[in-house]
MARVEX-408604 format. One record per residue (C-alpha): residue number from 1; residue in three letters; z negated, y, x negated. Coordinates in Angstrom, 2 decimals. Example, Ala and Ser with C-alpha at 12.3 -4.5 7.8 and 13.67 -1.06 7.14 Angstrom:
2
NODE resi resn       z       y       x
NODE    1  ALA   -7.80   -4.50  -12.30
NODE    2  SER   -7.14   -1.06  -13.67
//
This chain:
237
NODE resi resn       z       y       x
NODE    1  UNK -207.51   14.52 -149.59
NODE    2  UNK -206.06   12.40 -147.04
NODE    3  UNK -204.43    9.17 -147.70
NODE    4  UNK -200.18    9.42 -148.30
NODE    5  UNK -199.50    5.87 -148.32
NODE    6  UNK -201.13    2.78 -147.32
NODE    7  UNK -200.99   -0.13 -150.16
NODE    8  UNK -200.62   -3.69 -149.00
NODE    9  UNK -201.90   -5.65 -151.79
NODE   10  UNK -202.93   -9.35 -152.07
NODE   11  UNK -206.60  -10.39 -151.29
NODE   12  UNK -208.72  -12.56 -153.68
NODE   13  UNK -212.61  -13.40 -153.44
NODE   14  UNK -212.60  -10.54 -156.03
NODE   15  UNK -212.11   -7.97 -153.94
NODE   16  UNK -209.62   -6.44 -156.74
NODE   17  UNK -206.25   -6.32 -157.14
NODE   18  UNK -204.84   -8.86 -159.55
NODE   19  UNK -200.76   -9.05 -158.35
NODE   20  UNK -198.69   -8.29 -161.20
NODE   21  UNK -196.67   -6.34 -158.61
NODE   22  UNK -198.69   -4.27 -156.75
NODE   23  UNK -200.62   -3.44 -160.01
NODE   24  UNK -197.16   -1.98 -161.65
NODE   25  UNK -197.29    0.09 -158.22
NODE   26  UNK -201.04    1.26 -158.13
NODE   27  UNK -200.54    2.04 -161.75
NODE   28  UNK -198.03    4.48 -160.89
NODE   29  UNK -199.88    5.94 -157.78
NODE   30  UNK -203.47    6.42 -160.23
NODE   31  UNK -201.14    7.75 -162.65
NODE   32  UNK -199.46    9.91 -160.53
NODE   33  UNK -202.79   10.92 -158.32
NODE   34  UNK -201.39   10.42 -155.16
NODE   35  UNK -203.86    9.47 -152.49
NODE   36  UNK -203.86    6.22 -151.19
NODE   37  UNK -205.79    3.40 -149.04
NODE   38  UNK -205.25   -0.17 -149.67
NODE   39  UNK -205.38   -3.24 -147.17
NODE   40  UNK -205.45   -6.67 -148.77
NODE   41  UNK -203.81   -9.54 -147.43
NODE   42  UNK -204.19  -13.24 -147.38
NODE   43  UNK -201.46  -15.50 -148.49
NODE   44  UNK -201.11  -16.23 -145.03
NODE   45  UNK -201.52  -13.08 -143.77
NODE   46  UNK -198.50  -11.21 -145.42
NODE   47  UNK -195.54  -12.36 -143.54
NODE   48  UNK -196.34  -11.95 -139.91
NODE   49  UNK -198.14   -8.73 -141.37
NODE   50  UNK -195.20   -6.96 -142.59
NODE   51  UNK -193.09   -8.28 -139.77
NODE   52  UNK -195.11   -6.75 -137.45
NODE   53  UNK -194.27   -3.22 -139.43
NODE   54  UNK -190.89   -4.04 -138.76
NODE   55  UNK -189.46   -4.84 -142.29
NODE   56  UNK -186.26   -6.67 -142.28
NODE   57  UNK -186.44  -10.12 -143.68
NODE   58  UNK -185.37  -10.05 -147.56
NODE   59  UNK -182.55  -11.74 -148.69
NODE   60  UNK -184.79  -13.89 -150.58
NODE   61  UNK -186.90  -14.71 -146.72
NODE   62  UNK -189.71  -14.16 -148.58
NODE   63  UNK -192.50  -11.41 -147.67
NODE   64  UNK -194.09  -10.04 -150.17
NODE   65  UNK -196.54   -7.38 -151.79
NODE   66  UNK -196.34   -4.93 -152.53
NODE   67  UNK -195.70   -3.17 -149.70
NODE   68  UNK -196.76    0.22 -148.87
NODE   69  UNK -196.33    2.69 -145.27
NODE   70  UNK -195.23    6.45 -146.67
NODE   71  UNK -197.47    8.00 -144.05
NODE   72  UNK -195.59   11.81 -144.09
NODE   73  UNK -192.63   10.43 -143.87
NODE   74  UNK -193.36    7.04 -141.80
NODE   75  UNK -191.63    5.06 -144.36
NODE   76  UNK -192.29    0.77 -145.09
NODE   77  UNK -190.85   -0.85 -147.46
NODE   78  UNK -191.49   -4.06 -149.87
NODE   79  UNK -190.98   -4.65 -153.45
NODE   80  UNK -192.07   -3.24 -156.54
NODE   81  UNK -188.56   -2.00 -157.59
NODE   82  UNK -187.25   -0.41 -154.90
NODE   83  UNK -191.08    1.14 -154.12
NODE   84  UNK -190.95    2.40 -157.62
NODE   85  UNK -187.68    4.21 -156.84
NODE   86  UNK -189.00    5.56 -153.86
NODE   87  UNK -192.22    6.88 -155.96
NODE   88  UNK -190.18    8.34 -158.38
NODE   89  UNK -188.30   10.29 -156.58
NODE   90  UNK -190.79   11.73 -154.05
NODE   91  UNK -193.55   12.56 -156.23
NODE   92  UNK -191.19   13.27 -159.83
NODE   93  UNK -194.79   14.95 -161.51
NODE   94  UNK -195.67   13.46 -163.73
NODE   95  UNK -192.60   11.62 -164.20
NODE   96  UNK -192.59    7.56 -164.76
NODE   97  UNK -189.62    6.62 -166.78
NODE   98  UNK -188.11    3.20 -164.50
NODE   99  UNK -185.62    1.61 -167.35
NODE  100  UNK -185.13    1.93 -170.82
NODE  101  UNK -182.57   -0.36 -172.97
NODE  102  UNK -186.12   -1.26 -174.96
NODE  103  UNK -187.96   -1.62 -171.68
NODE  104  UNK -185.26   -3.62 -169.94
NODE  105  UNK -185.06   -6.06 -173.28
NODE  106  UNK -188.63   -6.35 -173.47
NODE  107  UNK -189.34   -7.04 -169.77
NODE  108  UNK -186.28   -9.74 -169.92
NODE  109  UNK -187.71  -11.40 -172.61
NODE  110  UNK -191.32  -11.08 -171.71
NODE  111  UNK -190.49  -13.24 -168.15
NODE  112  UNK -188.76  -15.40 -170.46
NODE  113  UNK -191.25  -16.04 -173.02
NODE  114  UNK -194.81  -15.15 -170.87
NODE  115  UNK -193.51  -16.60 -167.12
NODE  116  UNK -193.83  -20.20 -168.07
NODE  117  UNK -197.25  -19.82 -169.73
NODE  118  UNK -198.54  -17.59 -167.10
NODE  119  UNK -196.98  -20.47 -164.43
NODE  120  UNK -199.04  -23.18 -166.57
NODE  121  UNK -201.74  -21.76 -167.13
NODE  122  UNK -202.31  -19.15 -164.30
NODE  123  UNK -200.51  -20.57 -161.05
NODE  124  UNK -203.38  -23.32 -161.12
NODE  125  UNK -206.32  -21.38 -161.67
NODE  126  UNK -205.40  -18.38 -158.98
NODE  127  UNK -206.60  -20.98 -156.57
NODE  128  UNK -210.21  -20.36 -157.56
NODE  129  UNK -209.73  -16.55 -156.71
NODE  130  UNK -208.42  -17.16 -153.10
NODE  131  UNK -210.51  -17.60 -149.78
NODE  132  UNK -211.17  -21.55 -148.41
NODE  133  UNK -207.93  -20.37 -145.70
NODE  134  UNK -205.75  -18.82 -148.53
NODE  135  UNK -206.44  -22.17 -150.71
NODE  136  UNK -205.09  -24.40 -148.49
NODE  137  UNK -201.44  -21.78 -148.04
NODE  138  UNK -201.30  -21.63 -151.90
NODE  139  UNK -201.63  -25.45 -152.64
NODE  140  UNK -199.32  -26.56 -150.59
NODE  141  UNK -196.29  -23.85 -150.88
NODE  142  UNK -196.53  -24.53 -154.77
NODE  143  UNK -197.24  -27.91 -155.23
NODE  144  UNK -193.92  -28.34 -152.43
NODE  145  UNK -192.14  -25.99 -155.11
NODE  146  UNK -193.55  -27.53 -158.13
NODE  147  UNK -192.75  -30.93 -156.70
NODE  148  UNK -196.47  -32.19 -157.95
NODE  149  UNK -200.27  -31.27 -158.17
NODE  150  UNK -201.64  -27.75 -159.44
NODE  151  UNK -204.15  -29.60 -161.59
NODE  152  UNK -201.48  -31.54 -163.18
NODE  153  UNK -200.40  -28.44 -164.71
NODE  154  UNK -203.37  -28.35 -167.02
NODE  155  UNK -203.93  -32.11 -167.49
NODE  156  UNK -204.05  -33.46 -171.07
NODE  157  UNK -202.69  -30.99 -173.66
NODE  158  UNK -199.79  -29.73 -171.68
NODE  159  UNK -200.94  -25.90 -171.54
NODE  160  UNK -201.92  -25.97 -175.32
NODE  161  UNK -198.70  -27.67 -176.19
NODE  162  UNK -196.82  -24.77 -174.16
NODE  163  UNK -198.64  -21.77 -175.29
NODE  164  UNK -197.59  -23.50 -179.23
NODE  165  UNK -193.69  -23.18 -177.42
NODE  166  UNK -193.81  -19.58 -176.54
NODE  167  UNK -196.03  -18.64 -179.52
NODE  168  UNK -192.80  -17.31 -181.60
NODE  169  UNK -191.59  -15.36 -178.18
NODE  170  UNK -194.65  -13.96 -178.00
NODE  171  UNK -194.61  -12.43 -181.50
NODE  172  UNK -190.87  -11.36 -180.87
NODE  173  UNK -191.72   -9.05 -177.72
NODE  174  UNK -195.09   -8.15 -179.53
NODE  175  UNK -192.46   -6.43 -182.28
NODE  176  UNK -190.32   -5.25 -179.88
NODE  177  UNK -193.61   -3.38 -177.67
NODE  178  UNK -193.79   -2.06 -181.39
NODE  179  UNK -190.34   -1.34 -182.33
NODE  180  UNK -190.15    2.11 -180.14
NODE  181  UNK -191.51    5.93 -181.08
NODE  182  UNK -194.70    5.88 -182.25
NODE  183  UNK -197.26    5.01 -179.45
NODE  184  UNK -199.30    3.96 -177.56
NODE  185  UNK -196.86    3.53 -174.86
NODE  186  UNK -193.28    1.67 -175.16
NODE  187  UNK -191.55    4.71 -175.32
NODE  188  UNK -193.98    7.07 -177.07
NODE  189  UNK -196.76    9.36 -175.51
NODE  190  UNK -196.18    8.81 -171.89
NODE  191  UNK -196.53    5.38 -169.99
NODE  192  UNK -193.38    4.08 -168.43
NODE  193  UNK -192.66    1.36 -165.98
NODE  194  UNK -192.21   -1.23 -168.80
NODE  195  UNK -196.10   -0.19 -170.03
NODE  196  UNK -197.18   -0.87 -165.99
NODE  197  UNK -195.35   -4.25 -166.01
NODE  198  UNK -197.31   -5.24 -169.12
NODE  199  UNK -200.50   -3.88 -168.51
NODE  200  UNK -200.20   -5.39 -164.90
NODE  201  UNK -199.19   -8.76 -166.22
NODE  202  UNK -202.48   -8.50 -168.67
NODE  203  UNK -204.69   -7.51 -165.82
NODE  204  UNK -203.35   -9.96 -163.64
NODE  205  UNK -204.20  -12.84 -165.76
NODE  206  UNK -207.53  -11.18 -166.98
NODE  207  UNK -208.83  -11.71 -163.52
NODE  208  UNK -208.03  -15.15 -163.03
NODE  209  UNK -208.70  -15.90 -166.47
NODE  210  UNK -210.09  -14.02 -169.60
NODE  211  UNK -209.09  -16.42 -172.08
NODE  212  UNK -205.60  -16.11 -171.13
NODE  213  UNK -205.83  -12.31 -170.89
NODE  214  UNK -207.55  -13.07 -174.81
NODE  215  UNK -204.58  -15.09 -175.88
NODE  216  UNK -202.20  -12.21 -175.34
NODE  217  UNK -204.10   -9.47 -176.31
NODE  218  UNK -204.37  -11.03 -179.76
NODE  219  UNK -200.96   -9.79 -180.59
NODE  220  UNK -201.74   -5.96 -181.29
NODE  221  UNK -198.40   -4.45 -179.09
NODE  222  UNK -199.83   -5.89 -176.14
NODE  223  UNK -203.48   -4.93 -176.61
NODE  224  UNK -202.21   -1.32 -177.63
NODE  225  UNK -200.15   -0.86 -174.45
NODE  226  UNK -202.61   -2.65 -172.30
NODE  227  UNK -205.68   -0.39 -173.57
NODE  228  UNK -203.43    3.02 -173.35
NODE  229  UNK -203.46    2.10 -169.08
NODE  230  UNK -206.62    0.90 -168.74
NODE  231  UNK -207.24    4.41 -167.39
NODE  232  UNK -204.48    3.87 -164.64
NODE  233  UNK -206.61    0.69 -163.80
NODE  234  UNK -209.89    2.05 -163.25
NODE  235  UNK -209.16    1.93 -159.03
NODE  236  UNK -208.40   -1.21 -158.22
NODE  237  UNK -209.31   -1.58 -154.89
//
């Protein structure tokens, strides 16, 4: 079957996808079995790439993946939510409920809880997953952002001591993953767009680091939802 969209996803030494982002979207095109080809992108690669397509700058002047070219229709755009949208509503079968109240209030208080232990211990290691070139783009844009070194993320017992911080968030979103119809996805028999941004978020960090990806799993909402998609991750190139 010929390809219906082209993927831009981020390149890592890999050769896998491991973007939070583009995995909620390639979840949703496995699940939904519509044919696709991929081209990964280098860190420095991604905003002259998708200007050349001729995306508009974002409000936020930030390029980013994903970003995928709707061949049938000739069709770019960027952005997990508004590519999920666009998903939804040309290929509705099967279906891929977007929001929830229970997906919206776990996803809110999963970036709250899991974004600053992800940034601690995650943001430092992706450098050992990028090419020499990409190493040297990722370094400096966050350490300008961060306002110090990568490594001094990780030094002493700082990413113990924050993991101890978020340890009662975690078990909160753990019972609310939990708190829905009986499972194994957030909302019941069928995977939703919350279960992607989990399972995404899980994969993400299991490629740059499996005893991260350990440390979350050990609460049983996110090892449930994360093993119901593991057939939605079995292309991930």
């Amino acid at each position: 079957m010929n390809a219906e969209i082209v993927l831009y996803d981020l390149a890592n030494t890999k050769g896998v996808c491991f973007s939070p982002p583009v995995w909620r979207i390639r979840q949703m095109l496995n699940y939904k079995q519509i044919p696709y080809t991929t081209i990964f992108l280098e860190f420095p690669d991604i905003a002259p790439t998708l200007q050349t397509l001729g995306l508009a700058s974002p409000e936020s002047g930030k390029y980013t993946v994903p970003a995928i070219h709707h061949i049938p229709t000739n069709t770019y755009m960027m952005d997990s939510a508004p590519i999920a949208e666009f998903l939804e509503s040309t290929y509705p079968s099967p279906p891929v409920p977007l929001e929830s109240l229970l997906g919206r209030q776990i996803e809110s208080q999963a970036r709250d809880v899991i974004g600053p232990a992800f940034r601690t211990s995650i943001v430092p290691r992706e450098i050992q997953v990028l090419s020499t070139r990409a190493q040297e783009y990722f370094r400096n844009t966050r350490e300008a952002i961060l306002g110090h070194a990568l490594d001094d993320l990780l030094a002493g017992d700082s990413e113990e001591r924050v993991w101890e911080e978020v340890a009662d968030g975690m078990r909160a979103v753990d019972e609310l993953i939990r708190s829905g119809p009986e499972g194994p996805f957030v909302l019941g028999k069928k995977p939703s767009g919350t279960d992607f941004f989990i399972s995404g978020s899980l994969q993400s960090a299991r490629v740059v680091d499996e005893g991260v990806f350990e440390r979350c799993v050990a609460y049983p909402g996110f090892k449930e939802v994360y093993e119901a998609c593991l057939p939605f991750m079995e292309r991930r190139n």
